[in-house]
N, C-alpha and C positions, 0 to 999 in steps of 0.2 A: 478490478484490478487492471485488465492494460488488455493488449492483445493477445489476451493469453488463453488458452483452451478453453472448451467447454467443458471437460474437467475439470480444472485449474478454478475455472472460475466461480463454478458451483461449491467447490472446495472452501475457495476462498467466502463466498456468502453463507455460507455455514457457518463458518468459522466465525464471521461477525455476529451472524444470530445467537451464535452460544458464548458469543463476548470476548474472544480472544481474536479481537480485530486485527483485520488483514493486513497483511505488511503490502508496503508500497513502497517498495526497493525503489518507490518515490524520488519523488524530487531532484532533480535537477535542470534541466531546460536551458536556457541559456544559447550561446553562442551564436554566434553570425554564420553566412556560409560559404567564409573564404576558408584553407585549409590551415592558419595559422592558430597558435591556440590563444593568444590572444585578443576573442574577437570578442565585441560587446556583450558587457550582458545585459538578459533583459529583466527588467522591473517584474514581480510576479506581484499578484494581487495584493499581498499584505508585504509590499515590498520586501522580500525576501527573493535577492537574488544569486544566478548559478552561471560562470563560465567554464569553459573546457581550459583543463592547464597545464602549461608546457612540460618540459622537462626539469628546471628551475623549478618550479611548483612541487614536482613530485618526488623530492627526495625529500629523504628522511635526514635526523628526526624529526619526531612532532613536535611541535613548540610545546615548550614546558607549559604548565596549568601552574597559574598565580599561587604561590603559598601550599604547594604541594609537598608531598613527605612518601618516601618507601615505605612500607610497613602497613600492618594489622591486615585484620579482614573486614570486609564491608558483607551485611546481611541484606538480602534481598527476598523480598515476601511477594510472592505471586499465588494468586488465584488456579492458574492454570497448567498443568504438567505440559514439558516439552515431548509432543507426540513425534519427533524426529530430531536428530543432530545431523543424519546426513545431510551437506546443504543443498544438494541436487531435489532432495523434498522439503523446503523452506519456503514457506508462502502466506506463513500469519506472523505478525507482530513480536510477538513474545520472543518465538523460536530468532525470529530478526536481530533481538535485540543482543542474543545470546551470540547470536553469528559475528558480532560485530567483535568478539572477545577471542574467537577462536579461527574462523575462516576468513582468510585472504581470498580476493579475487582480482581480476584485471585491471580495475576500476575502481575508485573509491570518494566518497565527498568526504571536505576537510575544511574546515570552518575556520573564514580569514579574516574574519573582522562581525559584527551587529549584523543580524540575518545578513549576511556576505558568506557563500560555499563556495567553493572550486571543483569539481567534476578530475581529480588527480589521479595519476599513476597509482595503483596499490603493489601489486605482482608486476606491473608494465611499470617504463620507464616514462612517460606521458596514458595523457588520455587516448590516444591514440592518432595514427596516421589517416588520413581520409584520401583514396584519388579514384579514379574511373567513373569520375561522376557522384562520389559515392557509395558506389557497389564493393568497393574494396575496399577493408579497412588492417591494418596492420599494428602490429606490437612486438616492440621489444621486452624482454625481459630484463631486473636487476638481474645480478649476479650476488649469489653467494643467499639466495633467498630460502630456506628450508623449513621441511614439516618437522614433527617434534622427536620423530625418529633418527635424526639429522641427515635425512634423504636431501638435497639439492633438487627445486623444482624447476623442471624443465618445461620446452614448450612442448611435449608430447602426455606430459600428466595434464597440460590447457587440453591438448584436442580429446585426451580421454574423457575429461571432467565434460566436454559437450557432447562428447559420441556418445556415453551412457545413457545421458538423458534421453537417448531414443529406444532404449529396452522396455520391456514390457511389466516391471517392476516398480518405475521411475510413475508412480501416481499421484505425485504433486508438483509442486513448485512449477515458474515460469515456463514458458517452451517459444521465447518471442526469436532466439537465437536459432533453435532448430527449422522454426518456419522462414525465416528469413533465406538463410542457407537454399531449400528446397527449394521456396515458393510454394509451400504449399499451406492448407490448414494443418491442425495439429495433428489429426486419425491418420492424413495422408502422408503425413512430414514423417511420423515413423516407419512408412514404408520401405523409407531409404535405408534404413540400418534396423531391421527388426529385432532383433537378436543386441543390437549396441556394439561395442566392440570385442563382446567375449568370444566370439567364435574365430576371431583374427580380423574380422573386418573394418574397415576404414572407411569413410566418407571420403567422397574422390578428391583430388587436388582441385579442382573446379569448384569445390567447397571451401575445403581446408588447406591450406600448406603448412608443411613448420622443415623449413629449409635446413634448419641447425638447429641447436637445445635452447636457441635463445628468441628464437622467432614463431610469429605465429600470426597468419592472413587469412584473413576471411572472405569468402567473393559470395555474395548475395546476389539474390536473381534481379531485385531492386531495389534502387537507389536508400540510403538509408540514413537519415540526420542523425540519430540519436543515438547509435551500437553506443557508444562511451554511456550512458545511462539505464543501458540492459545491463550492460557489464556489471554494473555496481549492486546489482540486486544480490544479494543473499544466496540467491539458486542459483547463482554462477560461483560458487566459492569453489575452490580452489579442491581437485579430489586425487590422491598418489595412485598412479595405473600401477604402480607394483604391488600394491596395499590394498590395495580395493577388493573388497570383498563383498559384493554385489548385496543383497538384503541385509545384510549383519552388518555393514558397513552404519546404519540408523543408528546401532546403540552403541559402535566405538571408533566413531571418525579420527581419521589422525589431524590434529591440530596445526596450523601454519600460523596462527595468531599469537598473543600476547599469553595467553592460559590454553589450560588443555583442560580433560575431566580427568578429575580424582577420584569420583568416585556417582554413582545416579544410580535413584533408588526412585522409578519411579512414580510420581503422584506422592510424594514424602517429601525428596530432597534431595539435591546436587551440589557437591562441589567442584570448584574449578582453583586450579594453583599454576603459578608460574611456568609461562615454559619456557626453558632456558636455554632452545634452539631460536626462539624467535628474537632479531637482531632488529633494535629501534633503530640505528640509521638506515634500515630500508625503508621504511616503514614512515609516508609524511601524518598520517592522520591518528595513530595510537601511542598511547602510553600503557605504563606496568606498575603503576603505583601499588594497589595493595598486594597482600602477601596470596591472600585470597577470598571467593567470594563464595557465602556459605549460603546458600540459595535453599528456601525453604517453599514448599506448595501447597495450594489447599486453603489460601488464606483468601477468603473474599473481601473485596473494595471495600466493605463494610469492618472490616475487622483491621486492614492494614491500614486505613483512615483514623482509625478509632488510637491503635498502636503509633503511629507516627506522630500524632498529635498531641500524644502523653508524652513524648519524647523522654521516656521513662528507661534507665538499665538501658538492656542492649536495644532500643528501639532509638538512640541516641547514635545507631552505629547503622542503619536500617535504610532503605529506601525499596524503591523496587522497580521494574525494567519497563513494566506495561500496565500494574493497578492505578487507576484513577482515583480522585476522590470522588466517595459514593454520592449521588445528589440530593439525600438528608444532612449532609455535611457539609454542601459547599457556601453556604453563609458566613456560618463560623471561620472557614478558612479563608472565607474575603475579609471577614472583619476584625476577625482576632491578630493583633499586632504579632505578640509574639508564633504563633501558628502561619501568619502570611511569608512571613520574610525566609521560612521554610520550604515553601511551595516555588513551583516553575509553573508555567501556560502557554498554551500556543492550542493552533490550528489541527485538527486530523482533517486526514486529505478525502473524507468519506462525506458522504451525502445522501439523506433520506431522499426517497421517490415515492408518491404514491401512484401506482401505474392503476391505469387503466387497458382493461383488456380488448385493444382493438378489434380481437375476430369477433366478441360479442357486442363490442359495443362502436356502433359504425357511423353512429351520427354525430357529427362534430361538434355541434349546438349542444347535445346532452356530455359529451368529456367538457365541454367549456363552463357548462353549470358544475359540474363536479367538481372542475378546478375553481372554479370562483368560490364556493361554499366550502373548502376546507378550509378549518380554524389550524392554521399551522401555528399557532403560541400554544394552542394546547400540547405539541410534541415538544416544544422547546421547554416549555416550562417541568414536562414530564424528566426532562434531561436537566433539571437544576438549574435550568434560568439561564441568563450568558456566561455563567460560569463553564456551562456543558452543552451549550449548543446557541445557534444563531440564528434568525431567519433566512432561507433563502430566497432568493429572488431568480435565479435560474439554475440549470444543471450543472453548473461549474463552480469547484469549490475553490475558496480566496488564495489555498495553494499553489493554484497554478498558474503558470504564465501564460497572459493573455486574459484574465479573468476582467471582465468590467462585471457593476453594478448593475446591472440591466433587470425589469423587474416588469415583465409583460402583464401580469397575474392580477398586478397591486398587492402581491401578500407582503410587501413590507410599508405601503398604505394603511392596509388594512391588514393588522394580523390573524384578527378573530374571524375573517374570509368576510364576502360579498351575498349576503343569501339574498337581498333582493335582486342583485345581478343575475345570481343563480336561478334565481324562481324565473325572472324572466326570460332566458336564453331558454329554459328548458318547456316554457309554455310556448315561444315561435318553434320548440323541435315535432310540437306533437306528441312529447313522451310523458306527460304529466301525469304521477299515478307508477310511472315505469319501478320496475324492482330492480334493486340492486343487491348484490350479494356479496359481503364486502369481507373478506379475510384479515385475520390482525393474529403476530403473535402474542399468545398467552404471558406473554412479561407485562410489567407493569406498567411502564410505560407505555406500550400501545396498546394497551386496555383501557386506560386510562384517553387515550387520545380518542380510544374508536370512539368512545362515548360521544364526548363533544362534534367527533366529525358524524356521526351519525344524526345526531342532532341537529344540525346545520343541513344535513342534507332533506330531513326529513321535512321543515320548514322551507326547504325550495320547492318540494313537490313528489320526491323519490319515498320509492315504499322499501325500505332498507332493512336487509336480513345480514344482521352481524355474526360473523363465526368465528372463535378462537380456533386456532391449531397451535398445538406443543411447539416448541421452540427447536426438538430434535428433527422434526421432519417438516419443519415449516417450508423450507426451501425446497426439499422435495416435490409436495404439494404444487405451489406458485410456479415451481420451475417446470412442469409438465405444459406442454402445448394446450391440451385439451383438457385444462382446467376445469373448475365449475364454476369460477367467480370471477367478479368484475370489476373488481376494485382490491388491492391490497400491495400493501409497503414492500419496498426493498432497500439496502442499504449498498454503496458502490466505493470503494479510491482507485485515486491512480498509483499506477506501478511508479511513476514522476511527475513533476509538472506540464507535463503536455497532455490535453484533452486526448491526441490522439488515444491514450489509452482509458479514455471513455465512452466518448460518443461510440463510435464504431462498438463496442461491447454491448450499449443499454439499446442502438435504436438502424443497428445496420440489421435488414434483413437477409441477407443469406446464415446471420447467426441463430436462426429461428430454428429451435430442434431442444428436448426436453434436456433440461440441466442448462441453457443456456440463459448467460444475464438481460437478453431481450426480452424483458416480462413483459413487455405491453405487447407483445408482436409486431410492431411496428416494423412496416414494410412498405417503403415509399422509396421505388425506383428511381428518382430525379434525387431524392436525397444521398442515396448509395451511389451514385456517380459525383457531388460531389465531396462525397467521404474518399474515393477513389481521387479524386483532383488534388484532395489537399496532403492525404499521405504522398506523392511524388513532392512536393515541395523541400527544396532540400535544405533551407532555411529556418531552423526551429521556431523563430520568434515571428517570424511571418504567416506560419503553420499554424504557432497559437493562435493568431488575432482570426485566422481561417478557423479554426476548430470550435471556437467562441460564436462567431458570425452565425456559426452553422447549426450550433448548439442552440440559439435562440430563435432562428428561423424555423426548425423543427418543434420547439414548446408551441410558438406562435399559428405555423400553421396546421399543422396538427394535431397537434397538444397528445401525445401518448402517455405520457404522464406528467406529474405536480412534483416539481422540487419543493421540499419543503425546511429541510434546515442542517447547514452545516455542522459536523461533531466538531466540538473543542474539548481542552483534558485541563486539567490542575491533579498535578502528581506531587508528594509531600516526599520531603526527606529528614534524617534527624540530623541533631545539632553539629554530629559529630563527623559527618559524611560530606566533604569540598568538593568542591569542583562538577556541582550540579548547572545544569544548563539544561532548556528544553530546546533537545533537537529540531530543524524542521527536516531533516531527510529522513529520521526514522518517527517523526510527528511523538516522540517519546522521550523521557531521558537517554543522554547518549553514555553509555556505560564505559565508555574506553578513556575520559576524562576524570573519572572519580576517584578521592582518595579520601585516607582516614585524616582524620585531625589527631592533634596531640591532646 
């Protein structure tokens, strides 16, 4: 995910391991670095581009959806129960996509044309003010903006909703805001307000200010391109300091969006209905089409694939927020006429790795054989082909901007990998014969791959001991310093389009400490400076092309681990559910566009 704790981020790769992929309050990027808000945007990899936008931009309404209708309910079949509503703990997918219906925050993307987004006012009247180089960023409030209590939200329910996030409760979601504020990492960032602000306390003006009900600044220790794309995450939504009631607040958050809950049972089923405090002309990026959304769980990809496709009764009314099509079914939904015209696709912003574990393994010749000998078609093919994944060529997924095609490896050469490359780098290392101990989770798919890649390995020369681990503690396992093994997969997104919240997560060493997403240990002082050069850059799209450079100089000289293949999604919907589109900010269907048909 991004800069985000070693909490946060272990959280988050769990999360993916048990398949309720991480959100990536993603994407956006974009802007030049003058303080205008209309400044260039840039081309992301799969040309899908993000500007910052004025005040113009951020008023409401949202442009109507082509052929839309008030009324009925729309069913949504998910897989996975929503383990949080409060948004302060929001940091996977699902829960994301829910937030998009309910929680308002500062910031919001809002889609102006063919992958064309805007980075707009949500709660604020623009993306924000930028001056002191940066380090200050500012926001106005709309007015007349309310929760569903019809409380009026001010800027002092903003500084609550980030003071929180420093209490000792708050065990998820982002923390990029609290560190920034301090300057410090995340364990230390809460030293500033331990307690949050229940005990009366406040983060100093030096932090925070809010002058009046309608303002609200921020002074960062430094300099910072992107606050308008933290803003927009999920874990910044919007929380009532009057209302807040600290752990219990999880299971009945007060609503600022378009719906509220009516009713959650959970691991069964939720509904959400109108709420009739939330006002569409503040509001540039939602609509309130249906009456409501009867949210069912429990359904696996295999089951709501099978049901969407029947477009049978109420599966004609059906879609769902985060199941994918399962990969024994993505043929048929490439092939089948009536079944395609059904479906949406696009890009997840995540990325397999398989890391190599630097403390054991030190010779560079032997991680270059390993990388040369993995069959990476075997993971993609395990994901249903290019319906559900893609080869990769380096550590940066086609989401982001600044991404080029760069392919050090040859794995999109050669997909089935290099084993006489391999055999021979690892007969000049002296290790010929060497064991490797290679960890894979117990699913299918990397069971399926260890195979192959052991096989390829074993033909290079390596004496290869495969291990499954459960999929509950796999992360645990891999995420421990002192490991036992020398080889095994992880899966990563960004929090947006900028690598910054990559690199620095999989391959900066001061993140080296158990639960954290540097699974290779990778620890190269000249690289960490400049991870350090390129975060001061106050120019996002200049950052990118920096964060990319640097991303492939790291594979190349080091090589701590093997990118191997981009996720992609195909999500179905029934006949009778409009106004589907696959998002690229939530890399999911975007649920504030949908409406019933007649």
């Amino acid at each position: 995910m991004s800069r985000v704790s070693i909490r946060s981020a272990r959280a988050a790769a769990a999360a993916l391991a048990a398949g309720a992929l991480v959100l990536t309050g993603c994407s956006s990027g974009g802007g030049g670095d003058d303080d205008s808000k209309d400044s260039k945007a840039k081309k992301q990899g799969q040309d899908v581009s993000y500007t910052f936008a004025d005040a113009a931009a951020s008023k409401g309404p949202a442009p109507e959806v082509k052929g839309a209708r008030k009324g009925g309910t729309v069913k949504i079949l998910q897989r996975d129960s929503f383990a949080h509503l409060d948004p302060g703990q929001i940091y996977v997918s699902d829960e994301g996509a829910l937030s998009t219906l309910m929680h308002r925050r500062l910031t919001n993307y809002k889609k102006v044309g063919d992958n064309k987004y805007e980075v707009v006012g949500d709660l604020a009247t623009d993306s924000g003010q930028k001056s002191n180089d940066g380090k200050t960023w500012t926001y106005k409030l709309k007015s007349g903006v309310k929760f569903e209590d019809g409380s009026e939200i001010t800027s002092k329910d903003i500084r609550h909703t980030i003071e929180r996030k420093f209490a000792p409760f708050m065990t998820e979601g982002p923390t990029f805001i609290e560190e920034w504020l301090t300057g410090k990492g995340p364990a230390d960032a809460r030293k500033e307000l331990p307690d949050g602000p229940y005990e009366g306390k406040h983060l100093p003006k030096s932090m925070i200010e809010t002058p009046d009900d309608q303002t609200i600044i921020f002074h960062f220790k430094q300099p910072q391109a992107e606050v308008p794309y933290a803003l927009a995450m999920a874990g910044y939504g919007v929380v009532s300091e009057k209302k807040d009631t600290k752990q219990k607040y999880d299971k009945k958050p007060l609503s600022s969006g378009p719906y509220k809950v009516a009713s959650f049972k959970s691991g069964k089923s939720m509904k959400l209905v109108r709420n009739p405090e939330w006002d569409q002309n503040t509001d540039p990026q939602r609509n309130q089409y249906p009456d409501a959304f009867d949210i069912q769980f429990g359904v696996s990809f295999e089951d709501s694939t099978k049901r969407l496709m029947s477009d049978a009764g109420e599966n004609q009314y059906a879609t769902s927020f985060t199941n994918q099509v399962d990969a024994s079914s993505m043929q048929k939904v490439r092939t089948d006429a009536d079944v395609k015209k059904r479906s949406v696709s696009g890009y997840q912003s995540y990325v397999s790795y398989l890391n190599i574990n630097n403390d054991r393994i030190k010779n560079k010749k032997v991680r270059q054989a390993i990388a040369y000998a993995m069959p990476s078609q075997s993971i993609v093919s395990a994901f249903g082909g290019s319906g559900g994944a893609e080869l990769a060529g380096n550590y940066i997924s086609p989401t982001l901007v600044g991404k080029e095609n760069t392919d050090p490896f040859g794995k999109l050469k050669k997909p089935q990998g290099d084993v006489e490359k391999a055999k021979e780098l690892l007969e000049e290392s002296g290790k010929k014969g060497m064991k490797l101990t290679f960890a894979y989770q117990n699913a299918p798919e990397w069971q399926n791959f260890s195979v192959a890649a052991a096989d390829n390995l074993k033909k290079a020369g390596f004496n290869v001991q495969r291990k499954d681990i459960i999929a509950d503690t796999y992360y645990d396992q891999i995420g421990k310093v002192k490991n036992n093994y020398d080889i095994y997969h992880n899966s990563w997104g960004a929090d947006w389009p900028s690598a910054s919240t990559v690199v620095p997560n999989l391959f900066e060493g001061r993140q080296i400490q158990d639960g954290s997403a540097n699974y290779s240990h990778h620890n190269n002082p000249e690289m960490d400076k400049e991870m350090t050069r390129i975060r001061a850059i106050t120019d996002p799209d200049k950052a990118a092309e920096e964060w990319q450079k640097l991303a492939d100089k790291i594979l190349k000289e080091d090589v701590p681990a093997l990118p191997m293949h981009y996720y992609k999604a195909i999500q179905l919907h029934g006949s009778k559910v409009g106004g589907v589109y696959f998002d690229e900010t939530l890399h999911d269907i975007q649920p504030t566009s949908l409406f019933v048909k007649k």
